[in-house]
VONUTOR-988763 format. One line per 5 residues: number of its first residue (from 1); for each residue x, y, z of C-alpha. Coordinates in steps of 0.2 Angstrom, whole numbers. Example, Ala and Ser with C-alpha at 12.3 -4.5 7.8 and 13.67 -1.06 7.14 Angstrom:
! residues 2
1> 62:-22:39  68:-5:36;
//
This chain:
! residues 799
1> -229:20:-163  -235:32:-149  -229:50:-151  -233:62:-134  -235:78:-147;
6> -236:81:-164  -226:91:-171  -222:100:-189  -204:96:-191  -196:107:-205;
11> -177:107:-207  -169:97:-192  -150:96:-189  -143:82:-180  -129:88:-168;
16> -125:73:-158  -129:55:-155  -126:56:-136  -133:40:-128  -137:25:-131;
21> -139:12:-119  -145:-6:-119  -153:-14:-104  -162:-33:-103  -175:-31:-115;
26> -176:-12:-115  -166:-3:-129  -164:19:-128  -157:28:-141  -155:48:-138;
31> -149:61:-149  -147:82:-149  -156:92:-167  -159:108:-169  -177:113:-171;
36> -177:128:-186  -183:140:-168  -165:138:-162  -170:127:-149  -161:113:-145;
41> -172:95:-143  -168:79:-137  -176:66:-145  -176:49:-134  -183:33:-143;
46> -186:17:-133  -188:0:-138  -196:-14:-127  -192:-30:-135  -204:-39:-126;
51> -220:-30:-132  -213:-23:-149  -220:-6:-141  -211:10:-148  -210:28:-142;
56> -204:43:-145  -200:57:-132  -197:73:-135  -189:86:-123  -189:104:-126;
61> -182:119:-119  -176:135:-128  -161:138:-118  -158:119:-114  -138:116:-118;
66> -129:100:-119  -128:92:-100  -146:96:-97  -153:88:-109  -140:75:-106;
71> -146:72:-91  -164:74:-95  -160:56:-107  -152:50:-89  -166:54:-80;
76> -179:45:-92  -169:32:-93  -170:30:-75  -189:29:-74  -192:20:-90;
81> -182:7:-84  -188:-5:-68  -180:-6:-54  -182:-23:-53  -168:-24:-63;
86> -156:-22:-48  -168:-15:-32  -153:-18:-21  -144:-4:-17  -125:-2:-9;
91> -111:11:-11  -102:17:-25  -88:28:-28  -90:40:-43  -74:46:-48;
96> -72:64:-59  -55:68:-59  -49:85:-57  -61:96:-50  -69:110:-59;
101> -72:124:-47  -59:131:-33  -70:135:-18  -77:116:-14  -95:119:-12;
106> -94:121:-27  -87:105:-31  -101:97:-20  -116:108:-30  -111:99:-44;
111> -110:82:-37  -130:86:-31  -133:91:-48  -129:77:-59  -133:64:-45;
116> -150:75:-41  -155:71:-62  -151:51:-60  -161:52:-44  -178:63:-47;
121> -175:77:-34  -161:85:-22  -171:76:-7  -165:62:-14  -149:67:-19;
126> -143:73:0  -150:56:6  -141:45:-5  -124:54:-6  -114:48:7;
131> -95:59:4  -92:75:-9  -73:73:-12  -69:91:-16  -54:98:-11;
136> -40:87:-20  -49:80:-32  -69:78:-40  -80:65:-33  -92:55:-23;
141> -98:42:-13  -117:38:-15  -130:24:-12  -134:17:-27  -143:4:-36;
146> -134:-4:-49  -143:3:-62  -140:19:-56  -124:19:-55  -124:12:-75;
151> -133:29:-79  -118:39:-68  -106:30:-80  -112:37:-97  -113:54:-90;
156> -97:64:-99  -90:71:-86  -89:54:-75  -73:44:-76  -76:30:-67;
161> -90:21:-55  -86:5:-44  -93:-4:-30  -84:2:-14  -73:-9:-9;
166> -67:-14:8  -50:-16:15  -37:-20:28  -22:-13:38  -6:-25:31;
171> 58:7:87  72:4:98  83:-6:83  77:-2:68  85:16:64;
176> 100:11:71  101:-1:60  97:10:44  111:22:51  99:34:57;
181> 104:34:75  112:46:88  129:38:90  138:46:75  150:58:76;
186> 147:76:72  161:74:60  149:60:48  137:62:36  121:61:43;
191> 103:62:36  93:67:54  104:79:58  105:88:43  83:87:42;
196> 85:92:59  74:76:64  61:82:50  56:100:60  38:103:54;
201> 36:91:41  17:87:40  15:68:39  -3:62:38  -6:44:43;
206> -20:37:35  -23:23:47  -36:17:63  -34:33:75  -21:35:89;
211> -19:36:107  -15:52:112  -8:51:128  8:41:122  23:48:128;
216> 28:45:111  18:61:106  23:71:119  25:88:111  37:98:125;
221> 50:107:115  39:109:101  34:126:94  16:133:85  8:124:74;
226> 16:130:57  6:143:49  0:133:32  -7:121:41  -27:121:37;
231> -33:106:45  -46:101:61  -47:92:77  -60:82:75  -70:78:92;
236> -78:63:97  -79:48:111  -65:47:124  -57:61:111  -59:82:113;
241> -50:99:108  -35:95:121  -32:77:113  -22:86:99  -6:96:102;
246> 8:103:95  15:86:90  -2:79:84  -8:94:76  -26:87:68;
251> -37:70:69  -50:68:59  -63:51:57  -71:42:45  -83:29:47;
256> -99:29:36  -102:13:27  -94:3:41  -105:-11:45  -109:-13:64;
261> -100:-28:70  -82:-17:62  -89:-3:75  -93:-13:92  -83:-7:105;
266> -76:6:97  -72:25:99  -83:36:88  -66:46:86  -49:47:81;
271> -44:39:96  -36:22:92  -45:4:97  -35:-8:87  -18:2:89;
276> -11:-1:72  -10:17:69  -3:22:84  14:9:81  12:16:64;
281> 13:34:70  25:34:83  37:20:70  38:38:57  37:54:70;
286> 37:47:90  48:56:102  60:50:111  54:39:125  69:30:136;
291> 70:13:144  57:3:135  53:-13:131  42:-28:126  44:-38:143;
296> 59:-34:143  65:-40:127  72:-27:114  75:-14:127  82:2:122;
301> 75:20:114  61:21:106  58:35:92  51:37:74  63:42:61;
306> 57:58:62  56:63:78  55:82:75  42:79:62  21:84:66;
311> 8:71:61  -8:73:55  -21:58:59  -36:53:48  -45:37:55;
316> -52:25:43  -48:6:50  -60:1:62  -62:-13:74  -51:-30:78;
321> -51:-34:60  -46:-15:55  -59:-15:43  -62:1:32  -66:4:13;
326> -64:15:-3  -77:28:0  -68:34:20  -49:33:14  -52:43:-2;
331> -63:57:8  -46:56:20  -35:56:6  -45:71:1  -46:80:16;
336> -25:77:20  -23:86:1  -34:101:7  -25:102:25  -8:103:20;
341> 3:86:23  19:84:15  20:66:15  6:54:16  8:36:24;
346> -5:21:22  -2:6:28  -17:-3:20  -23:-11:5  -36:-20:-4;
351> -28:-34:-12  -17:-36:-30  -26:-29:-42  -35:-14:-35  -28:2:-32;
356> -33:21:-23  -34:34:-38  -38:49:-26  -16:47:-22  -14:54:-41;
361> -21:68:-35  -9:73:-18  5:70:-30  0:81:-42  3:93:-29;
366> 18:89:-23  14:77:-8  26:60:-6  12:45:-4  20:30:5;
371> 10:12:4  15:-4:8  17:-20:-3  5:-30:8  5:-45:19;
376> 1:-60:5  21:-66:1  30:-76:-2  17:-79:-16  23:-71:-32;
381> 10:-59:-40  4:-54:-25  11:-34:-23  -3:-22:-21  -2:-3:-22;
386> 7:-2:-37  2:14:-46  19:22:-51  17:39:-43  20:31:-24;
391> 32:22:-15  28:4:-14  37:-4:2  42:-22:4  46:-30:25;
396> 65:-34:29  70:-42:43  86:-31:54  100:-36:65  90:-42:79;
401> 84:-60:85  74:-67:99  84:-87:104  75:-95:113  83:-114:121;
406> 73:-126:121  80:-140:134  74:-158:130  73:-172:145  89:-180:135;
411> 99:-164:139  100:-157:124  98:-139:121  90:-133:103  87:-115:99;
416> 72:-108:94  64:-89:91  48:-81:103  44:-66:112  40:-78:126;
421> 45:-66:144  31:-70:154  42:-69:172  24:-74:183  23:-93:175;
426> 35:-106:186  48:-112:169  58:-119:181  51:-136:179  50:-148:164;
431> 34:-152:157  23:-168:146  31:-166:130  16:-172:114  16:-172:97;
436> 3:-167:89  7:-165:71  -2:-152:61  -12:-148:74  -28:-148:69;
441> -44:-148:83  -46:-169:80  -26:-171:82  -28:-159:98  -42:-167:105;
446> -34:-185:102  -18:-180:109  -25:-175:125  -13:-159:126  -19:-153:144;
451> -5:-146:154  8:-152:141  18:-142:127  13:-147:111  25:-149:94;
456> 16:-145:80  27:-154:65  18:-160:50  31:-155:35  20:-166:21;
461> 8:-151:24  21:-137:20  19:-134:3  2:-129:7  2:-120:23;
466> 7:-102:25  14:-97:40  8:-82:45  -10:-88:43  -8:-104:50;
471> 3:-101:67  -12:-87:74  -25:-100:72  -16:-116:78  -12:-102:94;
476> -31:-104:96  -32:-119:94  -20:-126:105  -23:-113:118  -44:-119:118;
481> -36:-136:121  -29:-132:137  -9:-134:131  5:-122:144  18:-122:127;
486> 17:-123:109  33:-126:98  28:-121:80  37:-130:64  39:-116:49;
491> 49:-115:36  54:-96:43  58:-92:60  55:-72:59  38:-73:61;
496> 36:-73:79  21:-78:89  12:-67:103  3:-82:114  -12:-78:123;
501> -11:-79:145  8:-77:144  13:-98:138  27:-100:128  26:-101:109;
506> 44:-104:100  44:-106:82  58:-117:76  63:-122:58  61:-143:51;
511> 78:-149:55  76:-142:74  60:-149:75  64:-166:66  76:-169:80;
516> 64:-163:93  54:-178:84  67:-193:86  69:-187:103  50:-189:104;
521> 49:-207:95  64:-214:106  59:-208:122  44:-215:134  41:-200:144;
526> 47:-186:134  49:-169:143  54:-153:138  56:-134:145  55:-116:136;
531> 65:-103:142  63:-86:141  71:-77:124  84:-67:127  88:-50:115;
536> 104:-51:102  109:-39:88  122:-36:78  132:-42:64  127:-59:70;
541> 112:-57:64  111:-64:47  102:-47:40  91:-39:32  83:-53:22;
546> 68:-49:13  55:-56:25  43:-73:18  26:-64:22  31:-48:10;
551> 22:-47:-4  29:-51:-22  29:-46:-39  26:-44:-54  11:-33:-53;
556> -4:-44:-62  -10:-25:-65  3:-18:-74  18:-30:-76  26:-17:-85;
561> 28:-4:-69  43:-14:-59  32:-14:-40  39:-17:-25  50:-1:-25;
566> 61:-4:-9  63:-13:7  63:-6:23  62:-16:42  46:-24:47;
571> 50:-38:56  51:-36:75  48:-17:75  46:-10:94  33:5:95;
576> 19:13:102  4:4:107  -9:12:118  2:18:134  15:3:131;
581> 26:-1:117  24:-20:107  34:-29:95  25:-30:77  28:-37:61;
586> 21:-33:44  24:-21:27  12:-11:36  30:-8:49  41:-6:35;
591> 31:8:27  33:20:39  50:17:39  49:24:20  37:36:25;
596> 48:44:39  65:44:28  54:52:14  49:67:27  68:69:30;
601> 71:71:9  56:84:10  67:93:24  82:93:17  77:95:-2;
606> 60:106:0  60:109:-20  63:92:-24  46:82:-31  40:66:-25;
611> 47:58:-42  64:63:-37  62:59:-21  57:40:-24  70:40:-37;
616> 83:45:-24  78:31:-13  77:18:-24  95:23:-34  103:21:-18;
621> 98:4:-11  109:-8:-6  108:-24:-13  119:-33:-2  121:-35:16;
626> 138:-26:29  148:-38:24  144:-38:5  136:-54:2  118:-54:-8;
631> 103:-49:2  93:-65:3  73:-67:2  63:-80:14  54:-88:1;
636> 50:-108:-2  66:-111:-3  76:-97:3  84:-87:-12  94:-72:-16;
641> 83:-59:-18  77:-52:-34  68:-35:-40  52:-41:-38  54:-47:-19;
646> 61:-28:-14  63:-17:-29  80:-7:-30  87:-13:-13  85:-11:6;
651> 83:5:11  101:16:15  94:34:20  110:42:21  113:39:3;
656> 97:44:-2  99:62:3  115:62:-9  110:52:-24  121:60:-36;
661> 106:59:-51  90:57:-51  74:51:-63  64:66:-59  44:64:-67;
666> 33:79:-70  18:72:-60  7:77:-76  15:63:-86  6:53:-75;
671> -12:58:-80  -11:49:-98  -3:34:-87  -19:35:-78  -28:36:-94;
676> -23:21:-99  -28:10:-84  -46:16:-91  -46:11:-109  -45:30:-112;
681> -31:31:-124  -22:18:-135  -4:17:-136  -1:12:-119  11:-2:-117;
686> 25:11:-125  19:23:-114  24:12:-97  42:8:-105  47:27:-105;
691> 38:32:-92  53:40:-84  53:29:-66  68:23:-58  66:5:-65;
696> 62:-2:-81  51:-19:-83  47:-25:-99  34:-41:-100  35:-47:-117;
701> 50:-47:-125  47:-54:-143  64:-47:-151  70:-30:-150  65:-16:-139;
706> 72:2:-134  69:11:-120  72:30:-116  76:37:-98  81:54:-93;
711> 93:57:-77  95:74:-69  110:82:-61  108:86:-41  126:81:-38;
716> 142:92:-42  144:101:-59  155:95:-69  154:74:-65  155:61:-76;
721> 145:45:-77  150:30:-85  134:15:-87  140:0:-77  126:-15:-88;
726> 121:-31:-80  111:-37:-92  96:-53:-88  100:-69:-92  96:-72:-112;
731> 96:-56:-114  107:-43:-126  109:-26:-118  116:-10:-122  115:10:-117;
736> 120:24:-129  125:36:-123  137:25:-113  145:39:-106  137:57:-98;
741> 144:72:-91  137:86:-84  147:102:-89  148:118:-82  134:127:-92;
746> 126:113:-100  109:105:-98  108:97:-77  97:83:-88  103:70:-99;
751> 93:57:-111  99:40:-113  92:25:-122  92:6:-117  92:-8:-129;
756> 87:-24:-127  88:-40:-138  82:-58:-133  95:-72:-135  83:-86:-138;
761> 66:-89:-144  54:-95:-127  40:-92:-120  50:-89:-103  47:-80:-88;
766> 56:-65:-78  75:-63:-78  84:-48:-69  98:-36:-72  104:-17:-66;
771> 108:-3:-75  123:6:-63  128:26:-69  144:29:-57  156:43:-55;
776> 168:28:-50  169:38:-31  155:46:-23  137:40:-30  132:21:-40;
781> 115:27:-46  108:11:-47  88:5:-58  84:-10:-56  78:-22:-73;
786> 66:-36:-76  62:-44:-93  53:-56:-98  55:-65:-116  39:-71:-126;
791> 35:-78:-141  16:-73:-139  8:-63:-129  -6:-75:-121  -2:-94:-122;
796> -16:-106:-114  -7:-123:-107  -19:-137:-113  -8:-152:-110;
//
């Protein structure tokens, strides 16, 4: 044993075994004693299994406290140990929790500090940090090695350190539809008026940019800039000082980390390539703009749900593939907390399972965060964005559909669904009908499709073909194989192609395109002609349905928090793109229609918090469709739709702003919930059941379980609740109290609890129920349930 310097002991006192660390054939062990001089010392000793060597180090320093010499043991660790471990390096989010210090720098000084002691000097410090998230929250992005970022880890004052992961992005109708338009009379109830089109409520979009010059963010008529408003404008290519205005009040951009082929062709800006965040942007907060169209089809007005409302842009998907990832949405997620939004809307995500924890932090001050669902449905276990302080938004379909006749050589007319309105292309005139069943290059190429329309039918293949990813690339391929039409088999008709050079693409259902088949088989010479779609709405319409491409639940993160949370339009939604307007489909459309509808809440209830505002929405859905019948889901096969395909309901925003009760959470609660998605605490799985959210799930079921919930009063004093149960099949349910009434002078809160008993021993899986408090006239305050019955928790299927 080697020891650097020799040293008369005396009378040691341990105060602390801070660190130990093992690390391939390297073993550190640290601890704090008081020398009998009051110094305090950190003793390090290292073990090299390999050689059998031993060390000892000592550090000294009279005024050294705790975190220095902390980091000291860091520090040697880091040079003790070879790189050649892991000399690869890559980015990492280090995530810190609350921040420390009010004035940001700060913040950032003490991001350099502890990152300057793992790395050897502030030099490299500056070089490997990348972001200092400092205004909502403590953290930062850093180029690390992976050794490095396992030294980080062990520090105290870390909560967390992970790779940075990348992600993806997921109207003239729509509010109509919702019963948010301009045709009521002064004498109903009506959620836009009374918002007054959400005046000056700050929304931040959290998307890939905008295009400015869309008559959609025309800000004549509109006022200053409200006075709390602390945020930039942020210059760059194609996108100066005058590129903001009184309607888009700040832009920022965000694209460190983003690897070069995600940035080719791109504007160095918040200027929008891809145009996802424009439709986004105008879809919550556009301006009127009249007489437009997508080729004609769905003409009308366009607007966003909150017309009157300003919007605050933060670019972080970039390129074709709208790529971005964790380290530039948190540093906008931090940056939209320190400028002042109200609501925050992201229509983006990385995938079930993964989750933004930099949103805890906008709602712990008061700002509404809107995701969507995702785009992975009708897969069950698919829902992402599920933490249960923000709204988590499923895609509907609405009241509007796209026929399309499709006229065979026999005479007959079937009816399909396109946006197909290209007017320059001669339809007039039939042409080669082919099959081509599934439509692969080798069915293409040996169908010889040149100049014809092509039916792609191959219904053997359906059980393992989605849709939405197979139509855009059998586009492709049919396109490259010279074909003028496509007619696309699917077991949905909602998801509507865009084809490439104006041809005609009509997707069809199996029995349409069966016959279209026979008439194929039959006939020597088959023909066939597309005409163009023509525009319905109304009651007609079978609507809304929850939509097949929406994700699903449970959440494989925490079954026990009930996730999607409501369903909104994002099928066919007609809004800015660049300087025209386009038809788009996606959770990433339905979530600024929660996002929007959430600005009007804030303006109409400004104390309300974003619990009670999500509870609001959710209590109020509507489970079934204008003429009462269940709302049904696109799924394999279709089915009336359940929790887990669109939460409490379809959106109804009238009804929000008048919910009667409410489940209003103190955003605090929330930090021990968070706690427990990092091992922190123990305890947990009671914790989720009474977490106080506008659902209950409960995953494993063995016999007997209560739950408690708490409901406040926003309605009129003096109303009494009765508890309307439908309990989930093979399940015992009951609520005591049954009955609640808010007196004059009593509490405005009342506490209820929620029993459940299984009927039957199985090892099943989810059933669904409601739990309905109603004042038998004005307001059905409505939760929705999920429970699933076990026997034990973790069963492996060996058969």
């Amino acid at each position: 044993m080697a020891v650097d310097k020799t040293w008369s002991f005396g009378p040691i006192f341990f105060l602390d075994h801070v660190f130990h660390l093992e690390k391939r054939n390297v073993l550190l062990n640290c601890s704090f004693f008081l020398h009998p001089m009051d110094s305090i010392w950190l003793l390090c000793y290292i073990y090299i299994r390999a050689t059998g060597e031993k060390n000892i180090t000592l550090v000294s320093r009279s005024d050294m406290d705790s975190r220095i010499a902390f980091s000291c043991c860091a520090l040697l660790l880091v040079t003790l140990l070879p790189l050649s471990a892991n000399a690869s390096s890559k980015l990492y989010i280090v995530y810190m929790g609350e921040k420390k210090h009010d004035d940001p720098s700060a913040v950032t000084a003490s991001h350099h500090d502890i990152l300057t002691s793992v790395l050897g000097s502030k030099d490299e410090s500056l070089k490997s940090m990348v972001y200092s998230y400092k205004h909502g929250f403590s953290g930062f992005a850093a180029i690390l090695t992976k050794t490095q970022a396992g030294t980080l880890a062990k520090f105290p004052e870390v909560i967390s350190v992970k790779p940075n992961t990348y992600h993806k992005a997921h109207t003239t109708r729509s509010w109509d539809f919702l019963g948010l338009g301009h045709n009521k009379s002064p004498q109903q109830t009506d959620l836009l008026r009374t918002a007054n089109y959400g005046e000056d409520i700050i929304v931040g979009v959290i998307d890939s940019g905008i295009w400015p010059e869309s008559r959609s963010f025309d800000d004549n008529g509109y006022g200053p800039v409200p006075a709390r408003w602390k945020g930039i404008c942020q210059t760059g290519t194609a996108f100066n000082a005058t590129s903001c205005n009184r309607k888009i009040i700040g832009a920022r951009w965000y694209s460190k980390g983003i690897e070069a082929t995600n940035l080719k062709g791109e504007y160095m800006s918040p200027r929008d390539f891809n145009s996802h965040g424009t439709h986004v942007a105008s879809t919550i907060a556009g301006g009127e703009v009249q007489a437009v169209s997508y080729g004609g089809l769905a003409t009308g007005m366009a607007r966003g749900g909150a017309p009157r409302a300003r919007l605050a842009i933060y670019k972080v998907l970039w390129g074709p593939k709208t790529a971005s990832s964790d380290a530039n949405i948190l540093a906008a997620i931090d940056d939209a907390i320190h400028d002042g939004v109200d609501v925050l809307s992201l229509s983006l995500g990385g995938g079930a399972g993964y989750e933004f924890p930099g949103t805890l932090h906008a709602v712990l001050r008061g700002i509404s965060v809107v995701f969507a669902a995702g785009n992975d449905g009708p897969v069950p276990q698919t829902v992402t964005n599920v933490m249960p302080w923000v709204t988590t938004v499923a895609a509907s379909t609405m009241d509007r559909a796209f026929p399309t006749i499709i006229s065979l050589g026999n005479k007959e007319k079937l009816v399909g669904q396109s946006l197909y309105y290209n007017s320059t292309l001669n339809t007039d005139g039939f042409k080669e009908l082919v099959h081509a069943q599934s439509c692969t290059a080798e069915w293409l190429e040996s169908s010889n499709v040149t100049g014809k329309i092509v039916l792609c039918y191959a219904p053997r293949l359906a059980p393992s073909v989605l849709p939405r990813v197979e139509l855009p690339l059998t586009i492709n391929r049919t396109v490259g194989a010279g074909a003028k039409g496509l007619i696309f088999a699917q077991y949905t008709t909602n998801l509507l192609p865009k084809c490439k050079g104006g041809m005609p693409c009509v997707v069809v259902d199996y029995e349409t395109a069966q016959r279209i088949e026979s008439y194929l088989t039959i006939t020597e010479s088959p023909i066939v002609k597309v005409s163009h779609a023509m525009t319905v709405v109304g009651d007609g319409v079978l609507s809304p349905r929850v939509a097949s491409f929406s994700s699903r639940g449970p959440s494989p993160l925490f079954p026990g928090i009930l996730k999607p949370d409501i369903a909104a339009p994002g099928v066919g939604i007609l809004a800015a793109v660049r300087g025209s307007y386009v038809l788009n489909d996606g959770t990433s459309m339905a979530c600024p229609h929660v996002s929007a509808v959430t600005a009007l809440l804030k303006s109409v209830h400004p104390d309300w918090s974003p619990a009670m505002i999500k509870s609001a929405i959710v209590t109020t859905a509507s489970v079934t469709d204008h003429f009462g019948v269940p709302i049904e889901a696109e799924s394999v096969p279709r089915k009336l739709a359940d929790p887990f395909d669109f939460g409490g309901g379809h959106i109804d925003p009238d009804r929000a702003a008048n919910p009667g009760l409410v489940y209003d959470l103190d955003a605090r609660e929330y930090n021990k919930f968070f706690n427990c998605t990092l091992g922190l605490v123990h305890g947990c799985g009671s914790y989720q059941l009474n977490l106080n959210l506008p659902s209950i799930a409960i995953p494993d079921l063995k016999d007997h379980v209560t739950v408690q919930r708490i409901v406040t009063n926003v309605g009129v004093i003096g109303t009494t609740y009765h508890a309307v149960l439908e309990a989930p099949a093979g399940v015992v349910m009951s609520v005591e109290p049954s009955v609640i009434t808010f007196a004059k002078g009593s509490s405005t809160s009342m506490t209820f609890r929620v029993s459940f008993t299984t009927r039957r021993r199985v090892q099943g899986g989810f059933t669904f129920g409601s739990l309905t408090w109603s004042d038998g006239n004005t307001h059905s305050v409505r939760i929705p349930i999920a429970v699933r019955v076990v026997i034990q928790d973790f069963v492996a299927d060996t058969s």
